[in-house]
N, CA, C and O atoms as a GROMACS GRO file, in nm:
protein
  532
    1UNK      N    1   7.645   0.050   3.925
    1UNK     CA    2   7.740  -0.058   3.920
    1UNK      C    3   7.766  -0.091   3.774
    1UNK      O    4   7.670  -0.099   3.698
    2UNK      N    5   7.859  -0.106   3.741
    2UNK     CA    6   7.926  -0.154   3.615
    2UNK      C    7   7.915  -0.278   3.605
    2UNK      O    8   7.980  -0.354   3.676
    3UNK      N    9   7.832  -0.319   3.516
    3UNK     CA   10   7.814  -0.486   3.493
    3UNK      C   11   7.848  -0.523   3.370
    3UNK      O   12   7.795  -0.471   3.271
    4UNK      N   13   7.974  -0.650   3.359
    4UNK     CA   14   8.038  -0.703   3.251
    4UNK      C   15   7.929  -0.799   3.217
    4UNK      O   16   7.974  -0.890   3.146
    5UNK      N   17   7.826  -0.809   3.238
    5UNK     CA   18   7.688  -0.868   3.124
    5UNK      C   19   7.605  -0.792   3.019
    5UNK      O   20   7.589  -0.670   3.010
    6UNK      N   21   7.555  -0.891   2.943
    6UNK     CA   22   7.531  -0.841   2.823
    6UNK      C   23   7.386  -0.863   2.847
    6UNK      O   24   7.328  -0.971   2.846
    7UNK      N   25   7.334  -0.739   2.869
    7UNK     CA   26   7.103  -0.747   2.896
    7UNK      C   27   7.064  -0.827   2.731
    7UNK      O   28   7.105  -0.788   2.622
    8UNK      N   29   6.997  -0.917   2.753
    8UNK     CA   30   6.913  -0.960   2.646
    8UNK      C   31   6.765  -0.993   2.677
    8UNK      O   32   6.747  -1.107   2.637
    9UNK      N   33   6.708  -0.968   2.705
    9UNK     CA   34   6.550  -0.959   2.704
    9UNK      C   35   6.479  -1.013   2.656
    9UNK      O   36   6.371  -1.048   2.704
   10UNK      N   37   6.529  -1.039   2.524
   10UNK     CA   38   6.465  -1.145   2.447
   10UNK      C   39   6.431  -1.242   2.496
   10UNK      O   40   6.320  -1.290   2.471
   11UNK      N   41   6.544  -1.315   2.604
   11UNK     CA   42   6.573  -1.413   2.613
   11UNK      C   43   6.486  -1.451   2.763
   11UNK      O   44   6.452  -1.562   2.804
   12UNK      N   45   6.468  -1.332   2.818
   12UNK     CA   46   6.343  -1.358   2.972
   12UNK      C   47   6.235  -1.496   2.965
   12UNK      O   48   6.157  -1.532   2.876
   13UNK      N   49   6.258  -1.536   3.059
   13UNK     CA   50   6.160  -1.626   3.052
   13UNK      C   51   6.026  -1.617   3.061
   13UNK      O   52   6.021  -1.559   3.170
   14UNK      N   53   5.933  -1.628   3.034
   14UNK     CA   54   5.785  -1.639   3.013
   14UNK      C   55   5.733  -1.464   3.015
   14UNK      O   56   5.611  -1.449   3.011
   15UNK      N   57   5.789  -1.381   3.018
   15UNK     CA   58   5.727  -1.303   3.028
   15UNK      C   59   5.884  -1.148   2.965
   15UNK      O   60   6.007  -1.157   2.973
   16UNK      N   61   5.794  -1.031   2.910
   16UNK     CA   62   5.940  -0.907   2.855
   16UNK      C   63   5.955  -0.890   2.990
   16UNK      O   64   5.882  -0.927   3.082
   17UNK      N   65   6.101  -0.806   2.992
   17UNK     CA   66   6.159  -0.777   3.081
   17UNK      C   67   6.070  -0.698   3.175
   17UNK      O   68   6.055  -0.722   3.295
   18UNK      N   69   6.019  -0.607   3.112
   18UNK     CA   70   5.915  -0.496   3.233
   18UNK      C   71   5.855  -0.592   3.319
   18UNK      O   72   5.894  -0.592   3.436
   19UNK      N   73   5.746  -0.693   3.274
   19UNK     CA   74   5.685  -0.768   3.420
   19UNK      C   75   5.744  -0.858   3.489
   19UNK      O   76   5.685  -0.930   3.569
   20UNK      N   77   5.878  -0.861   3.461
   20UNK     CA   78   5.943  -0.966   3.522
   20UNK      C   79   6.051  -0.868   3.584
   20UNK      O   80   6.076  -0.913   3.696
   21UNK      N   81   6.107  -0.782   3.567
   21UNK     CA   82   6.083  -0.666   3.650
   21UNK      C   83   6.041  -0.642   3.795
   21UNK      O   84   6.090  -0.655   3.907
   22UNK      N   85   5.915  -0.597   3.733
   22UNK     CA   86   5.782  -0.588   3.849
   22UNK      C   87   5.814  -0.679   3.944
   22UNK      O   88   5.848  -0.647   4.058
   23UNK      N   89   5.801  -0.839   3.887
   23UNK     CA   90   5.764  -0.957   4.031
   23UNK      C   91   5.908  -0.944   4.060
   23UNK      O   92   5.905  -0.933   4.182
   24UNK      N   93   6.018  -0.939   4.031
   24UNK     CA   94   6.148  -0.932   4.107
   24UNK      C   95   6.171  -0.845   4.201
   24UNK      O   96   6.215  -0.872   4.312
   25UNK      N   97   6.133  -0.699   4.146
   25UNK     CA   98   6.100  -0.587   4.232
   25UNK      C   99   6.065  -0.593   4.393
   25UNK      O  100   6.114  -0.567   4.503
   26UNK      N  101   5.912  -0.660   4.315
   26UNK     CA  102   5.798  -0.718   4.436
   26UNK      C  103   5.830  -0.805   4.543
   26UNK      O  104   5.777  -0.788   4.653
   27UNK      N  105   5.923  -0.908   4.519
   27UNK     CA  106   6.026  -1.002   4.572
   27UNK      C  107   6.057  -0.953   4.640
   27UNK      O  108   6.018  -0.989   4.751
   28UNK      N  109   6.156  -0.828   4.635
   28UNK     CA  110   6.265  -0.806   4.690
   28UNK      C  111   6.181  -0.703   4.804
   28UNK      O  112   6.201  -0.745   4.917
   29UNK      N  113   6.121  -0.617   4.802
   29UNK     CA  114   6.037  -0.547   4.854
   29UNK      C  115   5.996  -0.563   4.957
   29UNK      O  116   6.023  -0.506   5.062
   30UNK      N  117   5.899  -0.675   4.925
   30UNK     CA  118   5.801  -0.757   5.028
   30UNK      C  119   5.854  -0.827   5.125
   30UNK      O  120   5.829  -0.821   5.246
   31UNK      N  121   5.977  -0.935   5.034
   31UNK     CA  122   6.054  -1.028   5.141
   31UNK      C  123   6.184  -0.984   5.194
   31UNK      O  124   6.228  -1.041   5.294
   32UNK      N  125   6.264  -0.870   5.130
   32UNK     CA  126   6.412  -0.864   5.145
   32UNK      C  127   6.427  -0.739   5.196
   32UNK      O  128   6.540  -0.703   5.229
   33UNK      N  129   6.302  -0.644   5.214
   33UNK     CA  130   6.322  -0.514   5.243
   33UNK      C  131   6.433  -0.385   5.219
   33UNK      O  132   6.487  -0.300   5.290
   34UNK      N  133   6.434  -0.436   5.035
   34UNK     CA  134   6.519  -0.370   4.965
   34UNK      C  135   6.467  -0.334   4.849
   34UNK      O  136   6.377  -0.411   4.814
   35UNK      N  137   6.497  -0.214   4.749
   35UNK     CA  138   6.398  -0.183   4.663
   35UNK      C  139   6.538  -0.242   4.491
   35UNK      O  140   6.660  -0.232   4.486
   36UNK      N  141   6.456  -0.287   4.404
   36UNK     CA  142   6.578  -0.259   4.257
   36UNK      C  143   6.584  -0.181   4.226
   36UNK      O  144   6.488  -0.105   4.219
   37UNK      N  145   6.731  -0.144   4.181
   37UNK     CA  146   6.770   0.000   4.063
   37UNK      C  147   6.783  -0.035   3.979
   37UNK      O  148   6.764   0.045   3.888
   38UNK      N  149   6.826  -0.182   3.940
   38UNK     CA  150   6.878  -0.237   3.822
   38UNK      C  151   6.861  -0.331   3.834
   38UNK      O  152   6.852  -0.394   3.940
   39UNK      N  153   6.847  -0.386   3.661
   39UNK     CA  154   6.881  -0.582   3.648
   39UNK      C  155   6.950  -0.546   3.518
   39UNK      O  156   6.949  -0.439   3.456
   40UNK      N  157   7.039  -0.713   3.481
   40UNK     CA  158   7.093  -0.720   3.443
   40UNK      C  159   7.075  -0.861   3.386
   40UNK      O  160   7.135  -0.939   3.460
   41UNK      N  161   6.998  -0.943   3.255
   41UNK     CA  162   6.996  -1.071   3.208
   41UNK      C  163   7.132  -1.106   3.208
   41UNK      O  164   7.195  -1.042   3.124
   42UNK      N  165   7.199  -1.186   3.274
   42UNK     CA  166   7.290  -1.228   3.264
   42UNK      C  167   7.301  -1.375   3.160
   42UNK      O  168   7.387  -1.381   3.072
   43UNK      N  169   7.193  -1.501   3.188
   43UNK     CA  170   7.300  -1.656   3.100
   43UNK      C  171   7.112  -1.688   3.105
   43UNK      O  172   7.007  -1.640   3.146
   44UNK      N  173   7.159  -1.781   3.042
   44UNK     CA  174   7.022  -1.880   3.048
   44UNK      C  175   7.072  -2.013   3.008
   44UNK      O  176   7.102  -2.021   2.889
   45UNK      N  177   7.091  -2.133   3.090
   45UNK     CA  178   7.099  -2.254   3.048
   45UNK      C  179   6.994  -2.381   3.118
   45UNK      O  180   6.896  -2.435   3.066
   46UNK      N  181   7.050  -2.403   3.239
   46UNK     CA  182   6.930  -2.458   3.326
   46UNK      C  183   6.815  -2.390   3.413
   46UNK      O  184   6.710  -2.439   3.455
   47UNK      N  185   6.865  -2.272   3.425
   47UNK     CA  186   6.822  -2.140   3.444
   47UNK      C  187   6.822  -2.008   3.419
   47UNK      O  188   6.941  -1.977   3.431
   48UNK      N  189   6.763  -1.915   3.393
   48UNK     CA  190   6.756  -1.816   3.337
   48UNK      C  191   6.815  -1.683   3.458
   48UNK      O  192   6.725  -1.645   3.534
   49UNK      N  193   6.924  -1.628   3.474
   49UNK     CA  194   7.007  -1.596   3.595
   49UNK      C  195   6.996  -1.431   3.579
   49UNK      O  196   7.039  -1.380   3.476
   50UNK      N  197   6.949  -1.363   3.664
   50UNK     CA  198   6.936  -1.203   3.618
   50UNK      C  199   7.008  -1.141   3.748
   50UNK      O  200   6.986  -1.204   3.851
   51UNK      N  201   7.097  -1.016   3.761
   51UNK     CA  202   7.180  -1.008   3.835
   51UNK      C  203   7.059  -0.859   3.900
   51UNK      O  204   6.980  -0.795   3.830
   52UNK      N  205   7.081  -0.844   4.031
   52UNK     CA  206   6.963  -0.772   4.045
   52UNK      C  207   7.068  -0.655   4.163
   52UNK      O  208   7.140  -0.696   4.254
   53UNK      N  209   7.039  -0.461   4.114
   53UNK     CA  210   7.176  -0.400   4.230
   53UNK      C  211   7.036  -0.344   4.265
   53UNK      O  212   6.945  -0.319   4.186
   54UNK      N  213   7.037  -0.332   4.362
   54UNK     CA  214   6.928  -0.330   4.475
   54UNK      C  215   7.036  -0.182   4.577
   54UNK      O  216   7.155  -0.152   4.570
   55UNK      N  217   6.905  -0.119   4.672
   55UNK     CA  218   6.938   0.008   4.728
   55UNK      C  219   7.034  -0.018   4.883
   55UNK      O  220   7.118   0.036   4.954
   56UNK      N  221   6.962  -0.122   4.873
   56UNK     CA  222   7.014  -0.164   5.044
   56UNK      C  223   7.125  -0.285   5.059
   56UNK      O  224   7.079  -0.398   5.071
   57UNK      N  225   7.243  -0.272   5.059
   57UNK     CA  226   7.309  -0.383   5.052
   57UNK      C  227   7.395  -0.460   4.890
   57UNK      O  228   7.394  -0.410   4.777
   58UNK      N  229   7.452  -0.572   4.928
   58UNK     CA  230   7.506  -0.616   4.849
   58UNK      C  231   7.411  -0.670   4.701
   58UNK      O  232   7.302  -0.724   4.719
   59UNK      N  233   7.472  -0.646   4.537
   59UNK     CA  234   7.376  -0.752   4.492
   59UNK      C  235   7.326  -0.842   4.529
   59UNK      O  236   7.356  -0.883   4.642
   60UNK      N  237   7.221  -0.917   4.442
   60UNK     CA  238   7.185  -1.015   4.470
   60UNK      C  239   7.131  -1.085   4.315
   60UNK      O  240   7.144  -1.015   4.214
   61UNK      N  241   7.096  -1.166   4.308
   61UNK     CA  242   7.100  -1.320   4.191
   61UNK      C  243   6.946  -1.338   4.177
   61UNK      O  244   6.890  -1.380   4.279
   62UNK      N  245   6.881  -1.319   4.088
   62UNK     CA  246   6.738  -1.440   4.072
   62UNK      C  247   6.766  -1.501   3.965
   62UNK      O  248   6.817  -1.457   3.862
   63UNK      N  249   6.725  -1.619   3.994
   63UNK     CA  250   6.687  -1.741   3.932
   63UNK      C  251   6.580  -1.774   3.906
   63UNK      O  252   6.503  -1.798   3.999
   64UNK      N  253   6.533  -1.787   3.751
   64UNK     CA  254   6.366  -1.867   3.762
   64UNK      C  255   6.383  -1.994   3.655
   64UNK      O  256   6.438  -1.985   3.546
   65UNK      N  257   6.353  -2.054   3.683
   65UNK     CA  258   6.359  -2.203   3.624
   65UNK      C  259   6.248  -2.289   3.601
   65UNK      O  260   6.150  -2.256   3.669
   66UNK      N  261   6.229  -2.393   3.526
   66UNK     CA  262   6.105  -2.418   3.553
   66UNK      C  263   6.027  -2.483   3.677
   66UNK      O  264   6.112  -2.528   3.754
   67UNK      N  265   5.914  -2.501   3.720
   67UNK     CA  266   5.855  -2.491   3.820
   67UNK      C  267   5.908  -2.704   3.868
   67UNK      O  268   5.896  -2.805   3.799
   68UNK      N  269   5.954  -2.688   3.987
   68UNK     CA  270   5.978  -2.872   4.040
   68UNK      C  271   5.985  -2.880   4.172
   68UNK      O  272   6.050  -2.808   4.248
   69UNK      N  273   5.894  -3.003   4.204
   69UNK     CA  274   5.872  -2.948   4.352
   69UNK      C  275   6.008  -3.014   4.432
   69UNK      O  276   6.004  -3.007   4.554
   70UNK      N  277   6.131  -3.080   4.369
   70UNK     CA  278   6.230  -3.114   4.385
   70UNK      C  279   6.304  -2.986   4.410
   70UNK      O  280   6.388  -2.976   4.499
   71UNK      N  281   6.267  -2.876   4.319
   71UNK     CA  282   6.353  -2.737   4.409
   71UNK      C  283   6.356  -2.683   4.536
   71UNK      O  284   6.421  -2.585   4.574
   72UNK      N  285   6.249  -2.783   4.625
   72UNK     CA  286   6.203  -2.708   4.728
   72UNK      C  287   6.366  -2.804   4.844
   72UNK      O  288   6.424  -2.767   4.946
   73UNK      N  289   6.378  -2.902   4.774
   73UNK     CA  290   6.461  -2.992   4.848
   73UNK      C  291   6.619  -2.933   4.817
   73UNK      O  292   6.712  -2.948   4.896
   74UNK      N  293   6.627  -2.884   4.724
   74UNK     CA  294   6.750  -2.804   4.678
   74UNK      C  295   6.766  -2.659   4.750
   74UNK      O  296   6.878  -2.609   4.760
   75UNK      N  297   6.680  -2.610   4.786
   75UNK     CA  298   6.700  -2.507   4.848
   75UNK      C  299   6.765  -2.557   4.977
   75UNK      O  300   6.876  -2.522   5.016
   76UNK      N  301   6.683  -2.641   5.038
   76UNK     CA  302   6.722  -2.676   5.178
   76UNK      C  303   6.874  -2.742   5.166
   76UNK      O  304   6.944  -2.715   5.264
   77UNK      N  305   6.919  -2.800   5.093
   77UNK     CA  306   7.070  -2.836   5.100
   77UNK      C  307   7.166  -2.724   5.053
   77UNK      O  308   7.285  -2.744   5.078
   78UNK      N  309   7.133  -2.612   4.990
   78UNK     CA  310   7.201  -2.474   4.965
   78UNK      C  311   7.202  -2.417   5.114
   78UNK      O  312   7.305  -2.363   5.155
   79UNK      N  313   7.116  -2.425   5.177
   79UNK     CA  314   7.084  -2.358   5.308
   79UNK      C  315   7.204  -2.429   5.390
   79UNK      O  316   7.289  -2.374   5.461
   80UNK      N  317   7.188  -2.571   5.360
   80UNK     CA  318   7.249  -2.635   5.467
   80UNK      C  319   7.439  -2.585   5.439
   80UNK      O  320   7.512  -2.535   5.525
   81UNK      N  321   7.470  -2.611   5.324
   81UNK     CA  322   7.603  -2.614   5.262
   81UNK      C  323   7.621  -2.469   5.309
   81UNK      O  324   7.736  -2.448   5.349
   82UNK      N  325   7.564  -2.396   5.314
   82UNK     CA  326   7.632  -2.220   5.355
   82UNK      C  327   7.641  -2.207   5.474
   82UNK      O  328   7.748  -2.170   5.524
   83UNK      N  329   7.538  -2.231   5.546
   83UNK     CA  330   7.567  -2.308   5.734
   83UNK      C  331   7.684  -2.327   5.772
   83UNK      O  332   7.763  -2.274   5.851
   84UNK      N  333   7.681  -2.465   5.655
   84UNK     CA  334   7.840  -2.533   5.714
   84UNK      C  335   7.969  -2.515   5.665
   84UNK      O  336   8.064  -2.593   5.663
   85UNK      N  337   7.951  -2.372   5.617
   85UNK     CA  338   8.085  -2.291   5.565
   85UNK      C  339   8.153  -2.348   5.410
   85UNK      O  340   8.269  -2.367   5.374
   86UNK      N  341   8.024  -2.365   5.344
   86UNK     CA  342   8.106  -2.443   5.238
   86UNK      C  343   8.081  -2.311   5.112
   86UNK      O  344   7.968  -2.264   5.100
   87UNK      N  345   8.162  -2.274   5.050
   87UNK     CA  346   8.161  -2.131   4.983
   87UNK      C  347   8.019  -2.133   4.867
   87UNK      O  348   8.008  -2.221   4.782
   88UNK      N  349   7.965  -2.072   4.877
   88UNK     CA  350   7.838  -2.090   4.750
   88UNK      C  351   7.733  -1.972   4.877
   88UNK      O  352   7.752  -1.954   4.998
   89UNK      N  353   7.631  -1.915   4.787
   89UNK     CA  354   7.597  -1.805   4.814
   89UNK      C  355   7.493  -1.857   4.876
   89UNK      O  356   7.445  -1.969   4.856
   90UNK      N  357   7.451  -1.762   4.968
   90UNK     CA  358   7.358  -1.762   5.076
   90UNK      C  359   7.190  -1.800   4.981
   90UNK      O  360   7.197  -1.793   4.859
   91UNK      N  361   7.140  -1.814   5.004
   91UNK     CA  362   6.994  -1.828   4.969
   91UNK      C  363   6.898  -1.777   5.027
   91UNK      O  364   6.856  -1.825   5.132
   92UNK      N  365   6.838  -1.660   4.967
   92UNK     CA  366   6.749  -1.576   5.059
   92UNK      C  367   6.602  -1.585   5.062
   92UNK      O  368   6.525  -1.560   5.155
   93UNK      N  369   6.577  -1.629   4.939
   93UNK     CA  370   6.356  -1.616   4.890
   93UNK      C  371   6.390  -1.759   4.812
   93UNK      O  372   6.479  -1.798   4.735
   94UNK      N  373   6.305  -1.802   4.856
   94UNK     CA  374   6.252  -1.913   4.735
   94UNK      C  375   6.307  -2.024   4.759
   94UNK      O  376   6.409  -2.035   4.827
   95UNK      N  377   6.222  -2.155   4.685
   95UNK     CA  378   6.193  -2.085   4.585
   95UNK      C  379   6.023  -2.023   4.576
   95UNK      O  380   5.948  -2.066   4.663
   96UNK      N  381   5.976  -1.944   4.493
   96UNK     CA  382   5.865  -1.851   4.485
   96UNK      C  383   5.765  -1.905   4.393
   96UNK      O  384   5.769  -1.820   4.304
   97UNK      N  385   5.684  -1.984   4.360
   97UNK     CA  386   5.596  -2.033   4.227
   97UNK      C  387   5.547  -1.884   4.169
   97UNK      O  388   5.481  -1.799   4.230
   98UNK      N  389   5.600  -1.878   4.031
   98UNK     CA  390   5.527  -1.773   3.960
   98UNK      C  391   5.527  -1.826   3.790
   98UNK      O  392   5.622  -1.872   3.727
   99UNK      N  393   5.395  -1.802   3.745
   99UNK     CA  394   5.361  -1.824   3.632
   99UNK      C  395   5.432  -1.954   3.558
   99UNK      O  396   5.468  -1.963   3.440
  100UNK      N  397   5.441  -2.041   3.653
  100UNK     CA  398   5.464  -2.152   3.594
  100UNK      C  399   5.665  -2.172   3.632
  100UNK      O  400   5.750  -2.260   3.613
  101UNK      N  401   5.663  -2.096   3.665
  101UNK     CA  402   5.850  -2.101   3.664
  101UNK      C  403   5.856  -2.142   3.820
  101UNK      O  404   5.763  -2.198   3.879
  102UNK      N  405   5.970  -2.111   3.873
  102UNK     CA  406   6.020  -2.106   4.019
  102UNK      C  407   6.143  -2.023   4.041
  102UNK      O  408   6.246  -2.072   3.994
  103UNK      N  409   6.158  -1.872   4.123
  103UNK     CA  410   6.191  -1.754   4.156
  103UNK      C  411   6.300  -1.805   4.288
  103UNK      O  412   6.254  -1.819   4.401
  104UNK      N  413   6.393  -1.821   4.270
  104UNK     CA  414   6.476  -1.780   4.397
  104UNK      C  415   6.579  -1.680   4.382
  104UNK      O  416   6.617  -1.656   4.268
  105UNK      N  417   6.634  -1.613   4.490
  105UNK     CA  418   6.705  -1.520   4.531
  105UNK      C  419   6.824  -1.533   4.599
  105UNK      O  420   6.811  -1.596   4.704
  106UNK      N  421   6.949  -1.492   4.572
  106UNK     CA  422   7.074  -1.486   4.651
  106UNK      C  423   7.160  -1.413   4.647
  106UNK      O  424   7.189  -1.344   4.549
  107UNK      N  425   7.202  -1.415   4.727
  107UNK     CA  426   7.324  -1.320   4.702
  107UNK      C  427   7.465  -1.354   4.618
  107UNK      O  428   7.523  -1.461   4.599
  108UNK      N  429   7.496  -1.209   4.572
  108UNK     CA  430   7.558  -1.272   4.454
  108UNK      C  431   7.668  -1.248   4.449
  108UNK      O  432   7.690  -1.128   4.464
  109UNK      N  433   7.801  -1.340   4.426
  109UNK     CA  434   7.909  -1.413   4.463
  109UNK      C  435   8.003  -1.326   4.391
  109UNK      O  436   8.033  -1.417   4.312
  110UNK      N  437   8.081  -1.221   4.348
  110UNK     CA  438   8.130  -1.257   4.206
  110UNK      C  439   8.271  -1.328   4.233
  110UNK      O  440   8.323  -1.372   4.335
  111UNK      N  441   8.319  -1.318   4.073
  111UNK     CA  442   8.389  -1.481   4.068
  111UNK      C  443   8.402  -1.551   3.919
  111UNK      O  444   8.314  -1.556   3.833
  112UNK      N  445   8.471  -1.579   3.916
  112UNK     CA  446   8.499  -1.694   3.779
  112UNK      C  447   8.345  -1.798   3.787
  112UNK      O  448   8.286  -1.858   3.877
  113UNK      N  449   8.329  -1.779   3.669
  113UNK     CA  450   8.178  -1.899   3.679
  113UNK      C  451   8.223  -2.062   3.657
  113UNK      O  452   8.157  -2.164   3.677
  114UNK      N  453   8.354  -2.045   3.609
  114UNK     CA  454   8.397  -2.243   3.613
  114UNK      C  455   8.580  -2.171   3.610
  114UNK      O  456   8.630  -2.073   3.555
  115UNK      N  457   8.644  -2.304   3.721
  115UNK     CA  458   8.747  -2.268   3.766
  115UNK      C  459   8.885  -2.265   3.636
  115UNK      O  460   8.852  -2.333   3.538
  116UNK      N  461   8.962  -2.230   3.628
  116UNK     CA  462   9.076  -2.222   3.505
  116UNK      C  463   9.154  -2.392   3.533
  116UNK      O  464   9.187  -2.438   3.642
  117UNK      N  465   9.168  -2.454   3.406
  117UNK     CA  466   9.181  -2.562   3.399
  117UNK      C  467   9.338  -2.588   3.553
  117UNK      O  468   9.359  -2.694   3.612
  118UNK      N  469   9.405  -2.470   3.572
  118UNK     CA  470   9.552  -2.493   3.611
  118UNK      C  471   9.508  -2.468   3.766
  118UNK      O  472   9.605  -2.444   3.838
  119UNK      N  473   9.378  -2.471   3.833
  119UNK     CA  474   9.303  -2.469   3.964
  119UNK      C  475   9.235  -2.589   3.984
  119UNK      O  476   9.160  -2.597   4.081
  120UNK      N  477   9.253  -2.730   3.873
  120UNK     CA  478   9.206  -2.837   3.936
  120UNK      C  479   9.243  -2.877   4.101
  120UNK      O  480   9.150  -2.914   4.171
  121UNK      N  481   9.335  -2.871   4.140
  121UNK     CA  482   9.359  -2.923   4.274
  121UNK      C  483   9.296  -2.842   4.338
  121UNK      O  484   9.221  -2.909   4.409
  122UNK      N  485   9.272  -2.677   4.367
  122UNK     CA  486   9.153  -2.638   4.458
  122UNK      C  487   9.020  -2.693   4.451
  122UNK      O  488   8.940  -2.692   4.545
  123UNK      N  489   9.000  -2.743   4.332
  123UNK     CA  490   8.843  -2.790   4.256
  123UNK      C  491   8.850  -2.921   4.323
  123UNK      O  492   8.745  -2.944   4.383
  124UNK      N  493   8.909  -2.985   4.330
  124UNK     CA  494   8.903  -3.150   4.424
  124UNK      C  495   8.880  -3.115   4.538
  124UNK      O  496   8.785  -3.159   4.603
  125UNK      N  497   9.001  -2.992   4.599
  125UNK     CA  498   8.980  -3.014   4.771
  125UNK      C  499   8.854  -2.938   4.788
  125UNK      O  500   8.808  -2.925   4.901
  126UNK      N  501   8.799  -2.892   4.698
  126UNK     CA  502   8.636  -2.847   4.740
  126UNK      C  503   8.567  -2.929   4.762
  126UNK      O  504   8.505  -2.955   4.865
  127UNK      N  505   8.576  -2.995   4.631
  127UNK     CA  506   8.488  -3.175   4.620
  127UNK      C  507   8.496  -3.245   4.750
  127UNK      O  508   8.408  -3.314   4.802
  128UNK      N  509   8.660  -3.205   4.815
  128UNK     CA  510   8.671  -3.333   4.920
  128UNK      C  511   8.600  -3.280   5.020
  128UNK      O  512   8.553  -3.355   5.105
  129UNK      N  513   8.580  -3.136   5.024
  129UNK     CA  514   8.545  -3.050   5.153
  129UNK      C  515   8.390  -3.086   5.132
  129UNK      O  516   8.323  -3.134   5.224
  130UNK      N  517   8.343  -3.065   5.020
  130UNK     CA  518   8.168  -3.099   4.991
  130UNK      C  519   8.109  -3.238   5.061
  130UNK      O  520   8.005  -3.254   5.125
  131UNK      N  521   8.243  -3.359   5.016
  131UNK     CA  522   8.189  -3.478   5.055
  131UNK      C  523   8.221  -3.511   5.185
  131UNK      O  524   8.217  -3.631   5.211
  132UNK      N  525   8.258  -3.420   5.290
  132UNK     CA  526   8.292  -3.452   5.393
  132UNK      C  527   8.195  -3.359   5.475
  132UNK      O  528   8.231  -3.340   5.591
  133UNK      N  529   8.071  -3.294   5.430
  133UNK     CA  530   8.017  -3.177   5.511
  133UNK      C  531   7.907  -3.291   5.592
  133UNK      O  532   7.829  -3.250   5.678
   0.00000   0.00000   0.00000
């Protein structure tokens, strides 16, 4: 797969790319019954976002962030919002406690990452669609 991201490694969280790697690998393996061919560091701001092309199926997204047991409550309203047909990606693992961070998994959307200023009115009727779920 051709990925318009730029790998930086440097930038992995708590650990080089190889063992973080590994536990993504392991992730996917254990829980998703799919093996990685590739990652890809994609951003790091509130989270550190690595794009993961896997053998079986569509990409998929990990996220590790730091460890809050408030993520566990965020998962469950991601769960709920994809249920109820509201566009945002499925949520598959996690989140996962590892080495101090927190590991979740999804599938991955592609897509503009923030909408073009001249798409505000789809960006409201989302809002309106969000506050009405």
């Amino acid at each position: 797969m051709d990925s318009p991201f730029v790998e930086n490694w440097d930038q992995a969280p708590n650990a080089r790319g190889s063992e973080l790697e590994d536990i993504l690998g392991n992730l996917c393996r254990d829980y998703l019954s799919t093996s990685v061919s590739g990652t890809h560091f994609l951003a790091s701001h509130l989270s550190h976002v690595i794009l993961l092309e896997v053998t079986h199926g569509k990409p998929l997204v990990a996220k590790i962030r730091p460890y809050s047991h408030r993520l566990a409550g965020c998962a469950v309203v991601q769960k709920h919002l994809f249920a109820a047909g509201f566009p945002c990606p499925p949520l598959l693992l996690g989140p996962v406690a590892w080495n101090g961070d927190a590991i979740t998994i999804e599938e991955y959307l592609p897509g503009e990452t923030m909408p073009p200023r001249d798409k505000a009115g789809e960006v409201a009727g989302l809002f309106f669609r969000l506050l009405n779920l």
